[in-house]
C-alpha positions in Angstrom: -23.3 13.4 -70.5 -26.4 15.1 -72.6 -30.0 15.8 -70.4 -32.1 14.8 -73.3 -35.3 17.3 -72.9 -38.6 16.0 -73.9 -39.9 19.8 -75.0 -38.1 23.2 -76.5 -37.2 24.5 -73.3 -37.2 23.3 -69.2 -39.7 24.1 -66.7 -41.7 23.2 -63.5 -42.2 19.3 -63.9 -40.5 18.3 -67.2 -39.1 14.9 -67.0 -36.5 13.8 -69.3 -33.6 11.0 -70.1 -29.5 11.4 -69.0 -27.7 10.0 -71.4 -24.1 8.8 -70.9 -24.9 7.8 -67.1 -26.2 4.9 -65.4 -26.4 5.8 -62.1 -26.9 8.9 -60.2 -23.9 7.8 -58.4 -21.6 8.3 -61.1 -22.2 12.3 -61.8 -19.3 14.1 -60.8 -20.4 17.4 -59.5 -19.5 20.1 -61.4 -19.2 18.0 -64.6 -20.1 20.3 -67.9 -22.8 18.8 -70.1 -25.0 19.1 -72.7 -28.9 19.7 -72.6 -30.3 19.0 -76.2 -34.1 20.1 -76.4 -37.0 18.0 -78.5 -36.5 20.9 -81.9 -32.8 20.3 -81.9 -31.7 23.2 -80.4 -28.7 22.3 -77.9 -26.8 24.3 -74.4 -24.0 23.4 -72.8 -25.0 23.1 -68.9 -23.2 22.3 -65.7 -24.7 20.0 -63.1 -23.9 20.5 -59.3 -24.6 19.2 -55.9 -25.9 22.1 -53.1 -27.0 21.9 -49.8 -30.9 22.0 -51.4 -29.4 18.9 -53.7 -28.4 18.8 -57.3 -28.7 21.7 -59.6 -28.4 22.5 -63.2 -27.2 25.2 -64.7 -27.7 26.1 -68.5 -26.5 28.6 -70.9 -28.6 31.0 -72.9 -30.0 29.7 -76.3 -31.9 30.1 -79.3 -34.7 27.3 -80.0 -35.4 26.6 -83.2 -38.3 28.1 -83.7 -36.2 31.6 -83.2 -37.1 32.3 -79.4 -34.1 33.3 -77.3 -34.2 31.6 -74.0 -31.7 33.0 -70.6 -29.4 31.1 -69.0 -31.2 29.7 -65.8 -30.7 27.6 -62.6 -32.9 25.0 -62.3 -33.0 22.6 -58.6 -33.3 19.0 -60.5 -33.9 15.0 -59.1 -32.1 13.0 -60.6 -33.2 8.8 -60.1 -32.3 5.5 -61.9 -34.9 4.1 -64.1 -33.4 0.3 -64.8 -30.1 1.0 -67.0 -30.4 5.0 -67.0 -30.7 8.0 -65.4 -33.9 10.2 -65.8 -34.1 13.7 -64.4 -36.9 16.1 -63.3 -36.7 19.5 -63.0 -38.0 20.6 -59.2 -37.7 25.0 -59.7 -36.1 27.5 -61.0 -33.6 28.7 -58.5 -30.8 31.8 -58.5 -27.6 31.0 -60.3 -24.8 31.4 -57.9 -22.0 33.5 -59.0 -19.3 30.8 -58.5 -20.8 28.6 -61.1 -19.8 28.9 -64.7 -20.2 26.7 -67.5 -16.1 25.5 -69.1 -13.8 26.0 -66.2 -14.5 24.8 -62.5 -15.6 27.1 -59.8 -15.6 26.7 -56.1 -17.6 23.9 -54.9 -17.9 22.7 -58.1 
């Protein structure tokens, strides 16, 4: 699965395309991902279901341009849009411990 990004990095309000997914109701939480940003740049990420709804996690990159960005926590909707899934990111939230990006940690 790869959370196509519409810009060089996520914030407030940016809206992109989930590839490899068709409905929301096929995610399996705690499922590692890609999210590949609008310059090229790419991050693997881990999407996961809280009590405040799903969240995405990414790693730290470097966007093209040169500009390191940190790993960050983001509280995202995810909806169906016809034949694929689109997601918006809602706020940046704190990155539980528990959650790690390659091996599955509880809750996950």
């Amino acid at each position: 699965m790869i959370l196509e990004a519409t810009h060089t990095h996520l914030y407030p309000g940016h809206r992109g395309k989930v590839s490899g997914l068709t409905q929301v109701s096929d995610l399996q939480a705690g499922d590692d991902c890609l999210v590949e940003f609008s310059d090229g740049s790419v991050t693997p990420a881990r999407v996961w279901e809280s009590k405040d709804g799903w969240q995405l996690r990414t790693d730290a990159y470097r966007t093209a341009a040169g500009t390191d960005i940190a790993k960050k926590c983001w509280l995202v909707y995810l909806g169906e849009n016809g034949n694929h899934v689109e997601f918006r990111i809602l706020k940046n939230v704190v990155c539980p411990l528990h959650i790690t990006i390659g091996s599955r940690g509880t809750g996950c």
